[in-house]
Each structure stands twice: as C-alpha cells, then as structure tokens.
MINU-315147 format. One record per residue (C-alpha): residue in three letters; chain; x, y, z. Coordinates in Angstrom, 1 decimal. Example, Ala and Ser with C-alpha at 12.3 -4.5 7.8 and 13.67 -1.06 7.14 Angstrom:
BEGIN
res|chain|px|py|pz
Ala|A|12.3|-4.5|7.8
Ser|A|13.7|-1.1|7.1
This chain:
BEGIN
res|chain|px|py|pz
Unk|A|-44.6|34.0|46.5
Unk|A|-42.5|35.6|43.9
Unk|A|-44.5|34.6|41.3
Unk|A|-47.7|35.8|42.6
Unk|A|-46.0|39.4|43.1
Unk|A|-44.4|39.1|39.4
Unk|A|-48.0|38.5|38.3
Unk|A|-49.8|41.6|40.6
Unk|A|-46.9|43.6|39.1
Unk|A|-47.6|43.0|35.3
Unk|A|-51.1|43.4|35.8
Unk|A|-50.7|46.7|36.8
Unk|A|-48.7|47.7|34.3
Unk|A|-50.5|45.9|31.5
Unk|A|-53.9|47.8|32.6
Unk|A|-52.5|51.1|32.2
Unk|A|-50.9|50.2|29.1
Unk|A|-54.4|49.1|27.7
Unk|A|-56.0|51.7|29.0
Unk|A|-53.4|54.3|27.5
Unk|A|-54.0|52.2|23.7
Unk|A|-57.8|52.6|24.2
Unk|A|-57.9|56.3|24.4
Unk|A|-55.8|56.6|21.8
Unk|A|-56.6|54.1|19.6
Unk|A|-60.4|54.9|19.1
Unk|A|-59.7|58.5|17.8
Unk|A|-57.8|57.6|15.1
Unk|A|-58.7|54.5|13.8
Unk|A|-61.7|52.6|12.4
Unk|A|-63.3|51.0|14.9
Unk|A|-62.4|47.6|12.5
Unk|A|-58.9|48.5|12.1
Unk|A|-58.9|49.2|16.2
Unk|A|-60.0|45.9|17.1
Unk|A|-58.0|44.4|15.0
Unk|A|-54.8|46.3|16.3
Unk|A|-56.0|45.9|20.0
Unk|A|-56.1|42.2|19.2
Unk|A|-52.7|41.8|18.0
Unk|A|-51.3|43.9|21.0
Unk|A|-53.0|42.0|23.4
Unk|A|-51.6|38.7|21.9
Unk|A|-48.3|40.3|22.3
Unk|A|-48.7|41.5|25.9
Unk|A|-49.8|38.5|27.2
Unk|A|-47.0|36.7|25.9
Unk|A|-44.8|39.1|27.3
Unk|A|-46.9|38.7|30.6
Unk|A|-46.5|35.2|30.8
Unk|A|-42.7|35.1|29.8
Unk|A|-41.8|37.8|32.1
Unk|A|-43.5|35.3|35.0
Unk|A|-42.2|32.3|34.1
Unk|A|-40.2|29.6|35.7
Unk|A|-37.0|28.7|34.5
Unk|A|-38.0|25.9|32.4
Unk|A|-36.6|26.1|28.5
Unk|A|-38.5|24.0|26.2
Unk|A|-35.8|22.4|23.6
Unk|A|-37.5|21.6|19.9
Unk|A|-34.9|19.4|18.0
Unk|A|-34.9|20.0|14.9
Unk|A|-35.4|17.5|12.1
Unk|A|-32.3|15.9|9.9
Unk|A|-33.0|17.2|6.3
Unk|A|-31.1|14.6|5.0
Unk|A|-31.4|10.9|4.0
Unk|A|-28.8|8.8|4.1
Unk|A|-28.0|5.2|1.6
Unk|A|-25.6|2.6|2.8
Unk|A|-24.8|-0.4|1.8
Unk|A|-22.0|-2.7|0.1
Unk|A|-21.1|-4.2|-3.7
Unk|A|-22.2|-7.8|-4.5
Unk|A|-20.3|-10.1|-6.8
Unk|A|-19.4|-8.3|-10.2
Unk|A|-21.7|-5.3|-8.8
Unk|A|-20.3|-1.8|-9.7
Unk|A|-21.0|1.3|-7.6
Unk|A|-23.4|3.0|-10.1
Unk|A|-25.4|-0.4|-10.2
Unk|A|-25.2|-0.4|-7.2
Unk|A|-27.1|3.5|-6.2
Unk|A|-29.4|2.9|-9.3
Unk|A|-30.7|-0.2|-7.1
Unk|A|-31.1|1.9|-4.3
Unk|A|-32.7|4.6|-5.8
Unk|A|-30.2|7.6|-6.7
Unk|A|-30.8|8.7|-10.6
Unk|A|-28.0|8.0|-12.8
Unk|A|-27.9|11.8|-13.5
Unk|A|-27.1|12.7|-10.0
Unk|A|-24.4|10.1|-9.3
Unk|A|-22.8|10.1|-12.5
Unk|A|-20.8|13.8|-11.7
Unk|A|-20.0|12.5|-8.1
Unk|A|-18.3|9.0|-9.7
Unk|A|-16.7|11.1|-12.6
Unk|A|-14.8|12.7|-9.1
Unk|A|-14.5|9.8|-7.1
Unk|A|-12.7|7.8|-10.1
Unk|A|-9.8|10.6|-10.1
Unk|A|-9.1|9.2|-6.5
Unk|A|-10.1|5.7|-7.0
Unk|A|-9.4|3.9|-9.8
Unk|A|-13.5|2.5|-10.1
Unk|A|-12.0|-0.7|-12.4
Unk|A|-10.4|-1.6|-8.9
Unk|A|-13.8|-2.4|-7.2
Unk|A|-13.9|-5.2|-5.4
Unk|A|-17.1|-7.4|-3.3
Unk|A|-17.7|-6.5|0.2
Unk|A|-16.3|-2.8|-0.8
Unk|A|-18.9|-0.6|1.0
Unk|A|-20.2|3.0|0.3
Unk|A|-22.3|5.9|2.4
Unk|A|-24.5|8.6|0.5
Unk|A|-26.0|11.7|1.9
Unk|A|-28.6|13.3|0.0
Unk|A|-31.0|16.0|0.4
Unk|A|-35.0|15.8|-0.2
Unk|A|-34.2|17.2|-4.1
Unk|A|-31.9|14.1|-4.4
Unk|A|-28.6|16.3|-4.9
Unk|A|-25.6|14.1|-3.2
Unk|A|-24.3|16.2|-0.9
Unk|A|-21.6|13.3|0.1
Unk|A|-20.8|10.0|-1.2
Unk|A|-18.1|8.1|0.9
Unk|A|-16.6|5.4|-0.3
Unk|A|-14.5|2.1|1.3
Unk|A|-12.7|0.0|-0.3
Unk|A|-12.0|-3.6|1.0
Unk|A|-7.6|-3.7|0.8
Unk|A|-7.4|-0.1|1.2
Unk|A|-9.2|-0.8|5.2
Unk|A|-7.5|2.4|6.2
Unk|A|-8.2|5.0|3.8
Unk|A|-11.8|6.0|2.5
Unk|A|-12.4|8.0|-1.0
Unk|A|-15.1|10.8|-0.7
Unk|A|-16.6|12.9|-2.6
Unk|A|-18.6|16.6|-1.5
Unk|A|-20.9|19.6|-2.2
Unk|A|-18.9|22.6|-1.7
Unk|A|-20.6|25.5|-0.3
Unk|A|-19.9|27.1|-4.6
Unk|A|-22.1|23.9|-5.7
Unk|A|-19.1|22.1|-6.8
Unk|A|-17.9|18.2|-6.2
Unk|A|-14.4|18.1|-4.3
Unk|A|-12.9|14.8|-4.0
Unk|A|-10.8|14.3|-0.6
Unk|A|-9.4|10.9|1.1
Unk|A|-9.6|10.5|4.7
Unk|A|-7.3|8.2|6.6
Unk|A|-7.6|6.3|10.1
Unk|A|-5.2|6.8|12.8
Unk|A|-3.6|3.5|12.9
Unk|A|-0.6|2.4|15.9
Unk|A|2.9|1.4|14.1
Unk|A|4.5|-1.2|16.6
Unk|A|8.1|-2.8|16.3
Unk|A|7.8|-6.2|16.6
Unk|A|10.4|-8.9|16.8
Unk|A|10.1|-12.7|15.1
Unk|A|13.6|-15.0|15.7
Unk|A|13.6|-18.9|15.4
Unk|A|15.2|-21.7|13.7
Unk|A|15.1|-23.1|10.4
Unk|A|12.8|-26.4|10.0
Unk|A|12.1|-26.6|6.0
Unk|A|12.4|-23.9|4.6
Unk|A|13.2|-19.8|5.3
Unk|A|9.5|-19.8|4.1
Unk|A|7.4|-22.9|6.0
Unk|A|9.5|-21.7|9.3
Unk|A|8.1|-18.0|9.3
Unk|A|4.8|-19.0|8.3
Unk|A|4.8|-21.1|11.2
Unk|A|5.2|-17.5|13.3
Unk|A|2.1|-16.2|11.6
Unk|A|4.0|-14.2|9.3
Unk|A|3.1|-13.3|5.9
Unk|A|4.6|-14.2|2.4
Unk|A|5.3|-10.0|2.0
Unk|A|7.5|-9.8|5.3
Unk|A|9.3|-13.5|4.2
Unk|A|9.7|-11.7|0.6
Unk|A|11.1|-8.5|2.4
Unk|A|13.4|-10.2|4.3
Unk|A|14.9|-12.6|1.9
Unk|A|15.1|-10.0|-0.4
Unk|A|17.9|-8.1|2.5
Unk|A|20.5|-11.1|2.0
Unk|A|19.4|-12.4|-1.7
Unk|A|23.1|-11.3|-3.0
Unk|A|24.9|-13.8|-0.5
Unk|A|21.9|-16.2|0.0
Unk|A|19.9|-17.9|-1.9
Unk|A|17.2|-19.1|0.5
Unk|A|16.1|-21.3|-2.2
Unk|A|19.1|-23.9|-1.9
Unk|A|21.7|-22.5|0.8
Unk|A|19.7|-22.9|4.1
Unk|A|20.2|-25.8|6.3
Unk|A|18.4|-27.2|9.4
Unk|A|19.1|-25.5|12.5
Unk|A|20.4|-21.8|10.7
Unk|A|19.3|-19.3|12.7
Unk|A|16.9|-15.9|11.4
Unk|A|16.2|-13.4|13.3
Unk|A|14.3|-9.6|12.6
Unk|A|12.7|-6.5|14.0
Unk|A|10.0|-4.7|11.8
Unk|A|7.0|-2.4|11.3
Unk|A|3.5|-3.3|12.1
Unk|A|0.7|-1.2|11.3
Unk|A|-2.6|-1.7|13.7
Unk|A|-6.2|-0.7|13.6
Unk|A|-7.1|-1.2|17.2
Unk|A|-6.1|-4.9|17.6
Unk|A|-6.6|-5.7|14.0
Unk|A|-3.5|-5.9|11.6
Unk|A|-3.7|-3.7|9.0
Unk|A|0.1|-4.1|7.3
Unk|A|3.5|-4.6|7.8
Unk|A|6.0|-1.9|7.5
Unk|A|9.8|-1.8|6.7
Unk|A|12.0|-4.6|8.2
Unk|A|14.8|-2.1|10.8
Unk|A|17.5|-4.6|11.5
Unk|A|17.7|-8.4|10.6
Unk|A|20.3|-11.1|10.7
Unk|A|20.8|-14.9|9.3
Unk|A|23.2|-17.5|10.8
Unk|A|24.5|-20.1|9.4
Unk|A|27.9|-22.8|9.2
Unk|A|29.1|-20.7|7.0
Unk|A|27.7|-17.2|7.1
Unk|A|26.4|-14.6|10.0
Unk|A|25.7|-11.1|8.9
Unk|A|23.1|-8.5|10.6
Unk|A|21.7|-5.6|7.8
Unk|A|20.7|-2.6|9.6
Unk|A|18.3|-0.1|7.4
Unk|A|19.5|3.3|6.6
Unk|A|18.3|6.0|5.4
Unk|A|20.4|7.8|2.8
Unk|A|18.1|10.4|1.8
Unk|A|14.7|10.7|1.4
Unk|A|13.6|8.7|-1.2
Unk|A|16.4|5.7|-0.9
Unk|A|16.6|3.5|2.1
Unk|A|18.8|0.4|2.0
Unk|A|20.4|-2.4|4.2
Unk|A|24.3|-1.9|5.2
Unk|A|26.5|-4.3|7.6
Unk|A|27.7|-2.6|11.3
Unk|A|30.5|-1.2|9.2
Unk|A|28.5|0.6|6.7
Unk|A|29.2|-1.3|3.9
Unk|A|26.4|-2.2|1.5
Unk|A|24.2|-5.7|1.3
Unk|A|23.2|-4.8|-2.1
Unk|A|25.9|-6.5|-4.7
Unk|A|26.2|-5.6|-8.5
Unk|A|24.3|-9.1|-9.7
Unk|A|21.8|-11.3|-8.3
Unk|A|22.5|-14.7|-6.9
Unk|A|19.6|-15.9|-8.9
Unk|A|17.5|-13.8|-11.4
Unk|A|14.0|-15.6|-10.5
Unk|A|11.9|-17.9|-8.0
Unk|A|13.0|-21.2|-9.4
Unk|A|12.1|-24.6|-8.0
Unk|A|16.2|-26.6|-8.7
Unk|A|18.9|-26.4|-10.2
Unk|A|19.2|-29.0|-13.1
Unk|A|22.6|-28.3|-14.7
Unk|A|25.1|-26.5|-13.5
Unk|A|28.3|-24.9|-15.3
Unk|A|30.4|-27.6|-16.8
Unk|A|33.2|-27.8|-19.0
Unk|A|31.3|-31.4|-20.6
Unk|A|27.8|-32.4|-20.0
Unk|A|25.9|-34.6|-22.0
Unk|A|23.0|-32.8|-24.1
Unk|A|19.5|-34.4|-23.0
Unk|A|18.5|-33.2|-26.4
Unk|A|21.4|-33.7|-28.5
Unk|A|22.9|-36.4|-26.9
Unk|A|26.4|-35.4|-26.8
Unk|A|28.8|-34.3|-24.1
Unk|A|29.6|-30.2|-24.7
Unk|A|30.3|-27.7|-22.5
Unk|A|27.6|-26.0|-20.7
Unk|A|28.3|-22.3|-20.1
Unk|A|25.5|-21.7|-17.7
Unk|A|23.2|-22.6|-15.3
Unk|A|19.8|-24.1|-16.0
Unk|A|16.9|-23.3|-12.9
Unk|A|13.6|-25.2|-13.3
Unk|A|10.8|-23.2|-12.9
Unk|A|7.0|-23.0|-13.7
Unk|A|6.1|-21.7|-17.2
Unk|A|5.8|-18.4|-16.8
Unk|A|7.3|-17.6|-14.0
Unk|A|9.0|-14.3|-14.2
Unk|A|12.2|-13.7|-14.7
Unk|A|14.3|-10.6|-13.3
Unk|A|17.6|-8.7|-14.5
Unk|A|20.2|-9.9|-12.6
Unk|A|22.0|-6.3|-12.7
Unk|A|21.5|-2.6|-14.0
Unk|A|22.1|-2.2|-17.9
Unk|A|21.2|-2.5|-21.3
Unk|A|19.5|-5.1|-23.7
Unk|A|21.6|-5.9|-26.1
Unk|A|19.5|-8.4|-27.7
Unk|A|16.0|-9.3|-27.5
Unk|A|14.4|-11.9|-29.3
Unk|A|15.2|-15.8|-30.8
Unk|A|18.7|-17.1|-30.6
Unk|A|20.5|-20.2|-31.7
Unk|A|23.3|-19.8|-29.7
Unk|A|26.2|-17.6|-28.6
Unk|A|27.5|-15.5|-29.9
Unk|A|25.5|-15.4|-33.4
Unk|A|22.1|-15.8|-33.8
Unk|A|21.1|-18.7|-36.0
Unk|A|17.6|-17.9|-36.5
Unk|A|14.5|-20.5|-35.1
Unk|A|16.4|-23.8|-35.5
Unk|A|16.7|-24.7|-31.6
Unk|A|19.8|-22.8|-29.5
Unk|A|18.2|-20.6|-26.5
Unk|A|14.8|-19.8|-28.3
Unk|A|13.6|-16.4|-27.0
Unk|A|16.2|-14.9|-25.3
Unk|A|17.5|-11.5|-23.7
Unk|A|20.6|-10.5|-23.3
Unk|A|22.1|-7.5|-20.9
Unk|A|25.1|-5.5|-21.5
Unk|A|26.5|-4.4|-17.6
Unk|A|29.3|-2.3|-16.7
Unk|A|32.9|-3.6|-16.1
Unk|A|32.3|-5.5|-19.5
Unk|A|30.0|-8.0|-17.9
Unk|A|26.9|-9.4|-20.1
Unk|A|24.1|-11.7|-19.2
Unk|A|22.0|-14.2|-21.2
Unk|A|18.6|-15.7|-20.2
Unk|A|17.7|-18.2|-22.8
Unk|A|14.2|-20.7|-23.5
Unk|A|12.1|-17.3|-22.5
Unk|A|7.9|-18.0|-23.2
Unk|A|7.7|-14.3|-23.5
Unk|A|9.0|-10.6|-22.7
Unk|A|9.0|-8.5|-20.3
Unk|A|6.7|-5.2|-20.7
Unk|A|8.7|-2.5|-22.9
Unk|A|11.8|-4.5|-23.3
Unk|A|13.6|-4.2|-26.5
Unk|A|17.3|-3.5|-27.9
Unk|A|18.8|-0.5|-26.2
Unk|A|16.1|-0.3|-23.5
Unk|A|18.4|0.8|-20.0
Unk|A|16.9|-2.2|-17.1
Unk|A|17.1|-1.9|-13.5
Unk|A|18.5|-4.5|-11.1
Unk|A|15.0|-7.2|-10.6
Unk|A|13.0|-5.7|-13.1
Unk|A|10.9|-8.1|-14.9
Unk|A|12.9|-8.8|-18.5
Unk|A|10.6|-12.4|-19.4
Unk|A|9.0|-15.2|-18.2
Unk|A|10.2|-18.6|-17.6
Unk|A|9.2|-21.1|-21.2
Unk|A|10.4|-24.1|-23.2
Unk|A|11.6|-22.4|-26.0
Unk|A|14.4|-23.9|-28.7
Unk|A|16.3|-26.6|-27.2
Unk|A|14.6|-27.8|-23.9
Unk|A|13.6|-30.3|-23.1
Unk|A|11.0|-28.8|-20.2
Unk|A|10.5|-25.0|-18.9
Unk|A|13.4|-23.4|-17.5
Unk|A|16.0|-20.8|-17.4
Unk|A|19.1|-21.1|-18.9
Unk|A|21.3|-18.5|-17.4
Unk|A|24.5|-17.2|-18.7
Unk|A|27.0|-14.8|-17.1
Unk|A|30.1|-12.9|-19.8
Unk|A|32.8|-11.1|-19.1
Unk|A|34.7|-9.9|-21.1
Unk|A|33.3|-12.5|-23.6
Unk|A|34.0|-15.4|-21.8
Unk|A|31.4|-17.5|-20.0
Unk|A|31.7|-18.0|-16.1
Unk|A|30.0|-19.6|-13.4
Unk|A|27.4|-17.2|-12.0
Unk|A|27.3|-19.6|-8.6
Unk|A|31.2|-19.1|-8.3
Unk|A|31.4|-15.5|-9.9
Unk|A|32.9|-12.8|-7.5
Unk|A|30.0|-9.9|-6.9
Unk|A|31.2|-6.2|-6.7
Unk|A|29.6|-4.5|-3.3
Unk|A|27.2|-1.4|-3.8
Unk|A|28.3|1.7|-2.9
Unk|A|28.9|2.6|1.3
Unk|A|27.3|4.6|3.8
Unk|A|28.3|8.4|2.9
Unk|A|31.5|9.3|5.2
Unk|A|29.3|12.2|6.4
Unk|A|26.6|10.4|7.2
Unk|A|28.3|7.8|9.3
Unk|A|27.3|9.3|13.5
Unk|A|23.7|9.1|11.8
Unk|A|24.1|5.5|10.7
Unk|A|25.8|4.9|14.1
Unk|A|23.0|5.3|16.0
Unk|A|21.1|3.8|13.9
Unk|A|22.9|1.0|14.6
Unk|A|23.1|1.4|18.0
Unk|A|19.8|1.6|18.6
Unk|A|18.6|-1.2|16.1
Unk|A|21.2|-3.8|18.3
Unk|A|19.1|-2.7|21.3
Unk|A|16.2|-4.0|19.4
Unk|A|17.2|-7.1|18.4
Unk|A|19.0|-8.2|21.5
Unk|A|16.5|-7.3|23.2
Unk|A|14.3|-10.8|24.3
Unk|A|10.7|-11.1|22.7
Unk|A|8.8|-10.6|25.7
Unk|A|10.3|-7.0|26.1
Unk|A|9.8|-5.8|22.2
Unk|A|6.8|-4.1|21.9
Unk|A|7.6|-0.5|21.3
Unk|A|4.3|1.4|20.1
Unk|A|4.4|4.9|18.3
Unk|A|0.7|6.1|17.2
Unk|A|0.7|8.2|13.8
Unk|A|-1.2|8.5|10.9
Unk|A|-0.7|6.2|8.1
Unk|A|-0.1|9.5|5.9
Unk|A|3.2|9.3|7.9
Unk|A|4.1|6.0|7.6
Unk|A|6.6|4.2|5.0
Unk|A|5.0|2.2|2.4
C-alpha cells in the first residue's frame, strides 16, 4: 500500500514538472535541441521516480582484482630470476625488485624448496615480490611499490610461542647418544656442553650413570619447532663433580653462566682446544718417539682428530708465531718438529703451542689479538707425525706443563651490584629445574624480533 501511494505521489509531481519544462522549453529552444533536452530529463526523472519508490534492496557489484598474482618455488640449482623469467616476468621488471631484495637477502643463499609470491599489475610493474626462504621459516624478505614509485625492501616476521622446556636423564654412551635419544638436537648438546667445557670434557670424563639435567628456550610455530633458544639453568652430576650454571645477564650484549654463588663457569683456558676423537699421548717426562724411536720427554698432549678438524684458541691473546716449527723454542726450518704451528702469548706469562696444523685459521698471523675458541687452524699431519693430530702445548713462564693437571684461573664474578638481580634469577631458575617434567611447560607468546638468538 505504501508503494502504490509513493507512486500516485511522484506522478503528480513529475506531471507538473513536465508540464512546467514543456512551456518553457519550446520558446527557447530548437525544437531539435528541445527534444533532445526533454529526453535527457525524462531519463533522469524516471530514475529518480523509480529510486524514490523503491524497496530496500541494494544491489552490491564487486569489483574486479586488478592484479595478477605468480607463485611458486626454486628447483634444484634454480635462482629466483630464472625462476620469474620461467613464469613470465621480463628480466627488466624484476631485475630493480632483486637488486632490493638482495640488500635483505643475501640471493647467493638460495636454497630448493625456497618459495616466492609476486603481485603485478596488467602493465607488468611488480607491485610486490615476497620472498621465503626455507631455514629462515619465520621471517619473509619483501620487496614494494611505494606510493612515490619507489622499491622499499621490508622483512616481516611470524608470531611464534617461546616455551621453557625441561630434558633430565642419565648418561648411557655418551653426553651426546643420551640427549639425542630425548629428541634433542646437536645445537642444544653443543650449547650445553659448551656451559661446563672448562671443568668437563664430555669427550673423556663422563661415566655411566652421571646425571644431566636442563631447562631452555623453545621457539614454536603452532606445533611445529622452529628453534631452540638460550639454555636458563643446567646442571651435571657426577662421582666427582655436581655444579648447576644459572644464566645471567650482565648487560645487554653479554650473558654468561655463573654457580649459586655468582662465581663464573667460564675459566681463563680451555680443557681441550678442539673436538678430538682420544687422547694418544699424554705429558710425560720419557715416552718413546713412534717416529724417532727414542724415549724423550713429551711436553704436551697429543688429541687424535680428523684432518681438518678445527682447532680453537684455548685462551684470549696474541700469536706469537705462525707458521712451520721444528721444535721449541727455535724454529729449525721444514725438517720435521711440529710442522705448521701457532703459538699464543696469554696473560700471567702463559703461552700455548698447537703443532702438526694442515692449515690456518682465517686472518691469523704474528701479532694478530685471538679470542677464547676462535678458530686459529685445522687439525693435519704435518712434520713429525705419524697420523693427524694435535699436539698441544701449555708454557708458563717458559716451562712446559700438563694442560690436563694445569690449575685454571676463574672469570671474573657477578657484579656486587648486580647480585639481588642474579638472586632471583637464581631463585626462580631452581624453581624451574626442580620442578618435575610433567609440570614444565611455561609458555610466553612474542615475536621472534624479541627473542634471543
């Protein structure tokens, strides 16, 4: 009924109206120019007729994606511009969007599987390339159109979950076989023997039965394990030793491990200065010579090792010498001795010696300052050996001492003023570890922008 009087009431209105135009209209004009104008106003009044009448029904017209849109992944030795050229995207229109992406990315890093998303418009200007590479899984490298007509590079990053989790057991093997039969990976059993590697040397000193227990990081995707994060607390029993390293803070750009009493786990020298597979001579006052064949003292300790395998200062300092020596403390030229060799002044009058070297480490040379397990050579057969190994020497004062008997300085302590911190640190790491398994499993969401590499 409402309708019906909305349409009696426009008629009326719409009559008078054209009656109005039509005296009007035919005085002035040309009777061509008048039809045409009484035409156009008649198209617009009955529009305005019907809309005035109408229901409240709103026709929607979606309107049409003026984009087109590549995806797909890299194939085996594949790069990303062979990659859009197969697909169709001119070399001249990738080319400045790759030049942008590389400052992100480093492009030699690609790797199979690695996938990438383009958005382009119908002139085939990229207004988006996105880009996701495979051990990243996280992060994703893209590249825009500014609303200037200019390529800005920008990363994105996924929320991931960082949960504390908790792994204790037993030794049965090894430190190693025994957490990878927890799941755990070779970076968290690197991380963790790397804590007690001045007091243990998880190569030789654990027995059956010693007892390992930590609390660490995980980094999660949903349920998918992205990474691990730092190790918090962790602690290693055995006959003879039982220590728990708590992780501190002392500012922002140095974290390290410290006993309940604040006192550091780090020690001036390594136990060992690289992964070796036995010992094969130790210090001695007489051994016999396997190459010589003569009993003389041995003022060292020789690991076996793989060739190659790299070897790591054993404390801060300088080299003092880099390069073939026949013996300490001259060098006799290439006639057998040590071979290739590197030797480390330290402080307190210490010096250290790793002899029958296959090569150097990058960018060492005399008078080069090294840091505590930086890479100084790799493990090799050189001068008198009689198979690849390390023969490792330990000075003071001039005097050769056993390195597995030597007495090891402690690093500096937890700051006096930061000890209430490191107390609750403590505190609250020992209500962690105590805790039993099935109650770990604190969660804290954040970005991974957050989180500690």
């Amino acid at each position: 009924m409402e309708l019906n009087n909305c349409f009696e009431e426009k008629k009326d209105s719409f009559i008078v109206q054209a009656e109005w135009i039509y005296e009007t209209g035919k005085t002035r004009f040309s009777p061509a120019h008048f039809m045409s104008i009484v035409a156009i106003i008649a198209v617009i009044s009955l529009m305005l007729f019907s809309h005035g009448c109408s229901s409240d029904v709103v026709e929607i017209i979606e309107e049409k994606d003026p984009y087109i849109y590549i995806a797909g992944s890299l194939q085996e030795r594949e790069t990303l511009a062979q990659a859009l050229q197969e697909r169709g995207v001119g070399y001249s229109m990738f080319m400045p969007v790759l030049n942008e992406l590389n400052k992100l990315y480093d492009l030699r890093r690609l790797m199979p599987a690695d996938s990438f998303h383009v958005q382009m418009d119908t002139l085939d200007v990229i207004h988006r390339l996105s880009y996701y590479p495979q051990r990243e899984r996280i992060r994703s490298f893209s590249v825009y159109l500014d609303s200037l007509g200019f390529y800005v590079p920008s990363i994105d990053t996924l929320q991931v979950e960082m949960v504390l989790r908790k792994t204790e057991g037993t030794i049965s093997g090894s430190l190693y076989s025994s957490l990878r039969e927890f799941g755990e990976g070779p970076y968290l059993i690197g991380k963790f023997a790397e804590i007690f590697q001045w007091d243990v040397d998880f190569l030789i000193d654990p027995r059956e039965g010693d007892r390992f227990c930590l609390v660490y990081e995980q980094y999660m995707l949903g349920d998918e394990f992205v990474k691990y994060g730092n190790i918090i607390v962790a602690e290693y029993e055995s006959r003879n030793y039982d220590k728990r390293a708590y992780r501190f803070e002392i500012d922002d750009d140095h974290a390290k491990y410290f006993t309940s009493e604040g006192e550091s786990f780090q020690r001036a020298f390594l136990r060992s200065p690289l992964n070796y597979s036995r010992i094969t001579s130790r210090f001695s006052k007489g051994r016999y010579h396997p190459v010589l064949k003569i009993v003389r003292p041995h003022n060292g300790v020789d690991y076996a090792a793989s060739m190659g395998t790299p070897v790591v200062a054993s404390a801060d300092g300088i080299v003092s010498h880099r390069g073939w020596k026949g013996g300490h403390p001259t060098v006799n030229g290439r006639q057998g001795g040590y071979g290739k060799t590197v030797m480390i002044r330290h402080n307190n009058n210490y010096e250290t010696l790793y002899g029958h070297l296959n090569g150097y480490g990058p960018g060492i040379s005399r008078g080069v300052r090294v840091e505590q397990n930086q890479v100084i050579g790799y493990v090799g057969q050189t001068g008198l050996a009689t198979g690849p190994h390390l023969h490792y020497t330990v000075y003071h004062h001039g005097t050769a001492i056993d390195p597995l008997k030597m007495e090891n300085v402690a690093g500096p302590p937890v700051p006096e003023k930061l000890m209430p911190d490191f107390r609750k640190i403590v505190e609250r790491a020992n209500y962690l570890i105590d805790t039993p398994n099935d109650e770990v499993g604190i969660s804290l969401p954040l970005s991974v922008t957050q989180a500690s590499e």
